[in-house]
C-alpha positions as a Markdown table, in Angstrom:
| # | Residue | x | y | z |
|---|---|---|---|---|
| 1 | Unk | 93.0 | 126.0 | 96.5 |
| 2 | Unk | 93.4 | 122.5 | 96.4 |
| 3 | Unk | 95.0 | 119.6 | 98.2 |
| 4 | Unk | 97.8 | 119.6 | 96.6 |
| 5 | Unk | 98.6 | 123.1 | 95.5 |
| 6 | Unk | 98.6 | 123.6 | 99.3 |
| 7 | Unk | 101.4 | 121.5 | 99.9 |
| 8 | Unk | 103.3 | 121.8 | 96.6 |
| 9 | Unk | 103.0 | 125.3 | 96.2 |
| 10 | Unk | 103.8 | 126.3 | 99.5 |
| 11 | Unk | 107.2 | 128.3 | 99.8 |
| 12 | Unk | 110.0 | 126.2 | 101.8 |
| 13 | Unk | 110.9 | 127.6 | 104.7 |
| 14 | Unk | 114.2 | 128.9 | 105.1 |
| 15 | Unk | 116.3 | 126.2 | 107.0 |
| 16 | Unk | 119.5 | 125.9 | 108.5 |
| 17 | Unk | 119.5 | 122.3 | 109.1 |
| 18 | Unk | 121.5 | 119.9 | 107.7 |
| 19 | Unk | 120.3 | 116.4 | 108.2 |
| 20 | Unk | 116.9 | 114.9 | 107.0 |
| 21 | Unk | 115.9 | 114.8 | 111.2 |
| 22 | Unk | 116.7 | 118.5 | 111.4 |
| 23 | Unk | 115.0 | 119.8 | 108.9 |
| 24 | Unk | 111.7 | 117.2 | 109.5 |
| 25 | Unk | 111.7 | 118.8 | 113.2 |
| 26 | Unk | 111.7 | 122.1 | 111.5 |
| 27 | Unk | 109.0 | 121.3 | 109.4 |
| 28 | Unk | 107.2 | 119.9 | 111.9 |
| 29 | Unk | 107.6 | 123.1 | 114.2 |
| 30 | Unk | 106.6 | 125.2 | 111.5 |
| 31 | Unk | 103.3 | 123.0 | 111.1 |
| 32 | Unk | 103.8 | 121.8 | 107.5 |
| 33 | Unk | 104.8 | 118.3 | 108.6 |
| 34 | Unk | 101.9 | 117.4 | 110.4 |
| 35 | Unk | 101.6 | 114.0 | 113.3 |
| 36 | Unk | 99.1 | 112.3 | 110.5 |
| 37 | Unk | 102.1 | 112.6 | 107.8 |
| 38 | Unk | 104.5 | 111.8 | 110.3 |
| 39 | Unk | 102.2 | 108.6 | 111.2 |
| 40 | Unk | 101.7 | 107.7 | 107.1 |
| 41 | Unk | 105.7 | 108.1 | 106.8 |
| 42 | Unk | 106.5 | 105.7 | 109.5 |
| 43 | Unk | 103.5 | 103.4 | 108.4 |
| 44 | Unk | 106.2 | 103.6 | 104.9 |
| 45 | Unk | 109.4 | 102.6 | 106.9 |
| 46 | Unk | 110.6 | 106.6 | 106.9 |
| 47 | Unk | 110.3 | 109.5 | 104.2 |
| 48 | Unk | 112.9 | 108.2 | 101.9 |
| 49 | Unk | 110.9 | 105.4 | 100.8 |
| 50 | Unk | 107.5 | 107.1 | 99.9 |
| 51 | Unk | 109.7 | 110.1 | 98.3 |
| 52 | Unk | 111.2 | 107.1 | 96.1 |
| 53 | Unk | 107.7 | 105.3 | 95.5 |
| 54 | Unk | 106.2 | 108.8 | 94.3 |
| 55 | Unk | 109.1 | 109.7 | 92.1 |
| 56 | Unk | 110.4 | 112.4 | 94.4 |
| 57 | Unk | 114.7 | 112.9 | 95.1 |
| 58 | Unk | 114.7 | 110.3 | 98.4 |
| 59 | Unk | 116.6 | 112.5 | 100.8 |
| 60 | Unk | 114.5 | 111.9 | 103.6 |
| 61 | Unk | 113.6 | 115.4 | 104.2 |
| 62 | Unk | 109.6 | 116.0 | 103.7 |
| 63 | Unk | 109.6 | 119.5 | 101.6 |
| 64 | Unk | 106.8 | 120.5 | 100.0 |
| 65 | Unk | 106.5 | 118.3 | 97.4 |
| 66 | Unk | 106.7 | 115.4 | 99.9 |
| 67 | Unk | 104.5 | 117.2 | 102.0 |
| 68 | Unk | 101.5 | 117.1 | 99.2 |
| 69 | Unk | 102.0 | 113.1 | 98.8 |
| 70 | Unk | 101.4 | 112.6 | 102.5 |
| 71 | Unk | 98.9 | 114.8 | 102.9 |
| 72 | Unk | 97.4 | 113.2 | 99.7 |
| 73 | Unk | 97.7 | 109.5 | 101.4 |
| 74 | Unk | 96.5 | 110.9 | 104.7 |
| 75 | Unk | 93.5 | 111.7 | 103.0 |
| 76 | Unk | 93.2 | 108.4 | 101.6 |
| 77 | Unk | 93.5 | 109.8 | 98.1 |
| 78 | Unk | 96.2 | 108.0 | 95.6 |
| 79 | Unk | 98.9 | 110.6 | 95.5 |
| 80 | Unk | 100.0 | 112.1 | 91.8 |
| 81 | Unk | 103.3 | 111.0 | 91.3 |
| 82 | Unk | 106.4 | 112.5 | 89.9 |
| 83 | Unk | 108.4 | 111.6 | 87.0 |
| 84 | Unk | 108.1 | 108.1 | 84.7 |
| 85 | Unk | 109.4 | 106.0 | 88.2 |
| 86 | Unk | 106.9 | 107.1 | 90.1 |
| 87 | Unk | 104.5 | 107.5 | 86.8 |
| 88 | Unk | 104.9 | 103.2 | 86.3 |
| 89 | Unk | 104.8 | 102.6 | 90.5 |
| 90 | Unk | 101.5 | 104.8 | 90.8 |
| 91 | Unk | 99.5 | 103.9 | 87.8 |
| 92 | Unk | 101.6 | 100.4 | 86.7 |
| 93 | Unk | 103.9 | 98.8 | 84.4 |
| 94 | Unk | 102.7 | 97.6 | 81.4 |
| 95 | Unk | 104.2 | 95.8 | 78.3 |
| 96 | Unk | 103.7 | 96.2 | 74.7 |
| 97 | Unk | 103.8 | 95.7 | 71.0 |
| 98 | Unk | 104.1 | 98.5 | 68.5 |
| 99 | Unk | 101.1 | 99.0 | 66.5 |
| 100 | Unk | 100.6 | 101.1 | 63.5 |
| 101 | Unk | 100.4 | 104.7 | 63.0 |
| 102 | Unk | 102.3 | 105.0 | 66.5 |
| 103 | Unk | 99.5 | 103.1 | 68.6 |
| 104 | Unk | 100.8 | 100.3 | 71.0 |
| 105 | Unk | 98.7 | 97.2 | 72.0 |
| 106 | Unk | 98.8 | 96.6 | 75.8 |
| 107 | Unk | 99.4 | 93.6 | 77.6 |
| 108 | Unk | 95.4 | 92.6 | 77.8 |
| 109 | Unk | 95.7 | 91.7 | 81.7 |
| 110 | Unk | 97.4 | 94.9 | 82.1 |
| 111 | Unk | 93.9 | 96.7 | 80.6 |
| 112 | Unk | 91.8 | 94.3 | 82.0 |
| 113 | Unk | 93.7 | 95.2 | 85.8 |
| 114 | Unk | 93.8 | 99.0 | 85.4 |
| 115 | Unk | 91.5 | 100.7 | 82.7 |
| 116 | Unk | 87.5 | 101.1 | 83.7 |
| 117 | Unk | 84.7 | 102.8 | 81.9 |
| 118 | Unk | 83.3 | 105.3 | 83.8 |
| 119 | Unk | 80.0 | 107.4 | 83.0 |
| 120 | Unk | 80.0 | 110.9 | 83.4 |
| 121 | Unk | 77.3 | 113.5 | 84.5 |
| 122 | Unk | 75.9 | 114.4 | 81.0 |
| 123 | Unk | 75.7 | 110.3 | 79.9 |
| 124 | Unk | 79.3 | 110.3 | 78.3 |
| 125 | Unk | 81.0 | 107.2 | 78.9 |
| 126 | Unk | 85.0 | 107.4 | 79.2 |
| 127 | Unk | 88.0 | 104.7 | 80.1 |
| 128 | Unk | 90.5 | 105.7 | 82.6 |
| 129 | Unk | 92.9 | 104.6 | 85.5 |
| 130 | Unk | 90.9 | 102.7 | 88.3 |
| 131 | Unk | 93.5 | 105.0 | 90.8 |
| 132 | Unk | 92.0 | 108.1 | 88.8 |
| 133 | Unk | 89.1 | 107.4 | 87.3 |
| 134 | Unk | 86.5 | 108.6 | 90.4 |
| 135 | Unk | 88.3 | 111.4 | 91.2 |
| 136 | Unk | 88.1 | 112.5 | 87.1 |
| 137 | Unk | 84.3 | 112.4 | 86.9 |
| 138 | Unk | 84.4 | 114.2 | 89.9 |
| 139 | Unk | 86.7 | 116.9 | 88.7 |
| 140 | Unk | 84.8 | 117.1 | 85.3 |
| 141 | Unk | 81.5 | 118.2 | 87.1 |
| 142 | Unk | 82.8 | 120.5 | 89.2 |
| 143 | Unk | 84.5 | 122.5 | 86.3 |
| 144 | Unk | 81.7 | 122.6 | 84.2 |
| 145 | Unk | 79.6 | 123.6 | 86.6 |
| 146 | Unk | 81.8 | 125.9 | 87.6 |
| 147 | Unk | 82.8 | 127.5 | 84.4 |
| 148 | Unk | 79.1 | 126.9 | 82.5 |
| 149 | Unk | 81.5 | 125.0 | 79.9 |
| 150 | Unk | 80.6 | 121.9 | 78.5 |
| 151 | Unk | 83.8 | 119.9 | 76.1 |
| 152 | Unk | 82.1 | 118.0 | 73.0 |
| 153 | Unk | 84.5 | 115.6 | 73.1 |
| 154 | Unk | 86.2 | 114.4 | 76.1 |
| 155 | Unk | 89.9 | 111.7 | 74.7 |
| 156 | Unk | 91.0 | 110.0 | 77.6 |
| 157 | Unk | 92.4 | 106.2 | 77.7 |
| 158 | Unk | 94.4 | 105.9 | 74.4 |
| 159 | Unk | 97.3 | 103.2 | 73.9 |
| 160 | Unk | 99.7 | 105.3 | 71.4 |
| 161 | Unk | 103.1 | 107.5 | 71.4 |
| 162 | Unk | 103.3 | 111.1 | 71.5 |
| 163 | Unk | 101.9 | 112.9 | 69.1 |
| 164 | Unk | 100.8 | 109.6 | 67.1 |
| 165 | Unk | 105.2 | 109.0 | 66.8 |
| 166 | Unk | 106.5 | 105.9 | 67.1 |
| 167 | Unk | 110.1 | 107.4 | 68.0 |
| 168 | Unk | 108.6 | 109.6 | 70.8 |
| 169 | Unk | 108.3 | 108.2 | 74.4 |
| 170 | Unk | 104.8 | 106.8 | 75.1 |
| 171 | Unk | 102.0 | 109.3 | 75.4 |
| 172 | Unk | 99.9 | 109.4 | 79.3 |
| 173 | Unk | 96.7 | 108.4 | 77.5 |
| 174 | Unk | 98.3 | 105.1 | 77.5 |
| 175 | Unk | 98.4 | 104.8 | 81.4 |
| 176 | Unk | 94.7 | 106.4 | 80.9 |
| 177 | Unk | 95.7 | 109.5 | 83.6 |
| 178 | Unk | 95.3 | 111.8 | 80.5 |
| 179 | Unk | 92.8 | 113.9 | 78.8 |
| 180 | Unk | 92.1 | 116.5 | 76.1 |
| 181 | Unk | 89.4 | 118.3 | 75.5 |
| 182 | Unk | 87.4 | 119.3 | 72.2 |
| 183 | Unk | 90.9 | 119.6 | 70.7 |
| 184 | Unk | 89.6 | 121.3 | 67.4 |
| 185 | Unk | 88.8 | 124.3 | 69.7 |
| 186 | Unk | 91.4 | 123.9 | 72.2 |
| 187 | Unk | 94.3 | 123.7 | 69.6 |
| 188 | Unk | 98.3 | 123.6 | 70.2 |
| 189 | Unk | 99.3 | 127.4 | 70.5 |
| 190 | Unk | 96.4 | 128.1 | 72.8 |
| 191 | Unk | 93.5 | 129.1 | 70.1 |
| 192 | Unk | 90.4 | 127.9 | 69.4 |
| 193 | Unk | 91.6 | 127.1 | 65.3 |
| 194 | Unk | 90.6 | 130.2 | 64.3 |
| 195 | Unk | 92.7 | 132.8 | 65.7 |
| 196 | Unk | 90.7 | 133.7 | 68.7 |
| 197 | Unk | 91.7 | 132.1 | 72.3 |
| 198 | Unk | 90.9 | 128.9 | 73.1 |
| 199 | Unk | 87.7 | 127.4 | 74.8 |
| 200 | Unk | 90.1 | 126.7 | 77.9 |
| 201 | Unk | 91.0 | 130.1 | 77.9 |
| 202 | Unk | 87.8 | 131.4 | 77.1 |
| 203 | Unk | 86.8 | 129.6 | 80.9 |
| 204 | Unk | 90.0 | 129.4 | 83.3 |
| 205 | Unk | 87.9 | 128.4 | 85.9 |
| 206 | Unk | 87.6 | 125.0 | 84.2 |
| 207 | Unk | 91.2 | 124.9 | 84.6 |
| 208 | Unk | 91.3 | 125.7 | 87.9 |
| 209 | Unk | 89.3 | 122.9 | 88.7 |
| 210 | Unk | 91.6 | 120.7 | 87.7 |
| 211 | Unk | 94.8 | 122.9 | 88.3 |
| 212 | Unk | 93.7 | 123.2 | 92.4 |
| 213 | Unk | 93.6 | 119.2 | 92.6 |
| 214 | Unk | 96.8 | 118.7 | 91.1 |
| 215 | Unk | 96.3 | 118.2 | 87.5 |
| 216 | Unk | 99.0 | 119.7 | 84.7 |
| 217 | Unk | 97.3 | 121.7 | 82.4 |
| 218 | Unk | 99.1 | 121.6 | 79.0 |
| 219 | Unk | 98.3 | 124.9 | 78.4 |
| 220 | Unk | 100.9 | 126.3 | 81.2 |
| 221 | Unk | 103.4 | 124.5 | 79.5 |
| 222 | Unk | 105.8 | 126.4 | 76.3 |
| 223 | Unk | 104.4 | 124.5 | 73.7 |
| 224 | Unk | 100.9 | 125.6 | 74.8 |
| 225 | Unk | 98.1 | 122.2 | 74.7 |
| 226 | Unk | 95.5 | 123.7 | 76.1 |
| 227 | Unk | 93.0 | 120.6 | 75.3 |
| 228 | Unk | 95.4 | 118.4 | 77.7 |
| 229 | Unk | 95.3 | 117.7 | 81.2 |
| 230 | Unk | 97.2 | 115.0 | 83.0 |
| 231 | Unk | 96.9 | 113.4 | 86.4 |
| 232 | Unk | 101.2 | 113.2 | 87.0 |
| 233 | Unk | 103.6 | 115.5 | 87.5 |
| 234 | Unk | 106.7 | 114.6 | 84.3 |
């Protein structure tokens, strides 16, 4: 299991105390708030601030969600933020014009700041985040290898709305921390367009690739989008 499913997922311990101190100290004498998270929090001026950077509720107290961003910048990885606060403070704010058809075009700096081309291990070349970006051509490998499952197509960095919708919010291809995979195959509904299940579902262990680093799969989610994966939490 992965980095952060370790910290997120882990059940919060039952807790009496009251004040952010009390329940750190309890954390801390449970083991789940280790000395190198309590070293990155002070490093931050205290929890509150990282939870607020990250998108978490600042109480102060380091639960388990707070738990997986320090653990995550202990690590010296970029921590996968929660919500459109810490979504914008992670991956950055850009500004826009509408397009047509519900694309946007990005400030150009912006782009130019955040969005590289990298090449992946079977020569396909794909723009994402700089603070993702490595960590996606690593992830990619691994699942293929993994699950013997190659996509076709791999979408990532695209400047547009939601579903192509001007009136939606924006879509996280925008920020380039998004991607969907051979989405003829790995349609809305969880099928691969003809009935049968998916391509995703056909190989979970390409999800869990991603899934045990973090990622949302869009396939866990009601609506089923089992050709998206996202590096935030929303």
């Amino acid at each position: 299991m992965g980095l952060y499913n370790q910290r997120a997922k882990m059940s919060d311990t039952e807790l009496k105390a009251t004040t952010p101190s009390e329940y750190n100290q309890q954390q801390f004498e449970a083991g789940l708030y280790t000395p190198p998270m309590q070293y990155v929090a002070r490093s931050w001026g205290g929890v509150a601030p990282v939870q607020r950077h990250y998108g978490l509720t600042s109480d102060g107290k380091a639960g388990p969600k707070t738990q997986a961003v320090l653990c995550a910048l202990v690590a010296g990885i970029t921590p996968i933020p929660w919500g459109r606060f810490g979504l914008e403070n992670v991956y950055g704010k850009f500004d826009y014009t509408e397009g047509s058809n519900g694309r946007i075009i990005i400030d150009p700096a912006w782009v130019a700041a955040n969005i590289a081309t990298y090449k992946l291990f079977d020569g396909k070349q794909v723009q994402f985040n700089v603070h993702a970006g490595v960590e996606f051509t690593r992830l990619f490998s691994a699942a293929c290898a993994a699950s013997s499952y190659l996509p076709r197509s791999v979408q990532t960095y695209v400047p547009r709305h939601t579903m192509w919708d001007k009136n939606k919010p924006l879509s996280l291809h925008s920020w380039g921390i998004a991607v969907d995979f051979d989405p003829s195959k790995n349609t809305l509904g969880g099928t691969d367009g003809n009935g049968g299940p998916s391509l995703m579902r056909q190989h979970p262990a390409f999800v869990k690739v991603f899934t045990d680093a973090g990622w949302t799969w869009g396939g866990d989610w009601k609506m089923k989008d089992d050709m998206h994966f996202q590096r935030a939490y929303t």
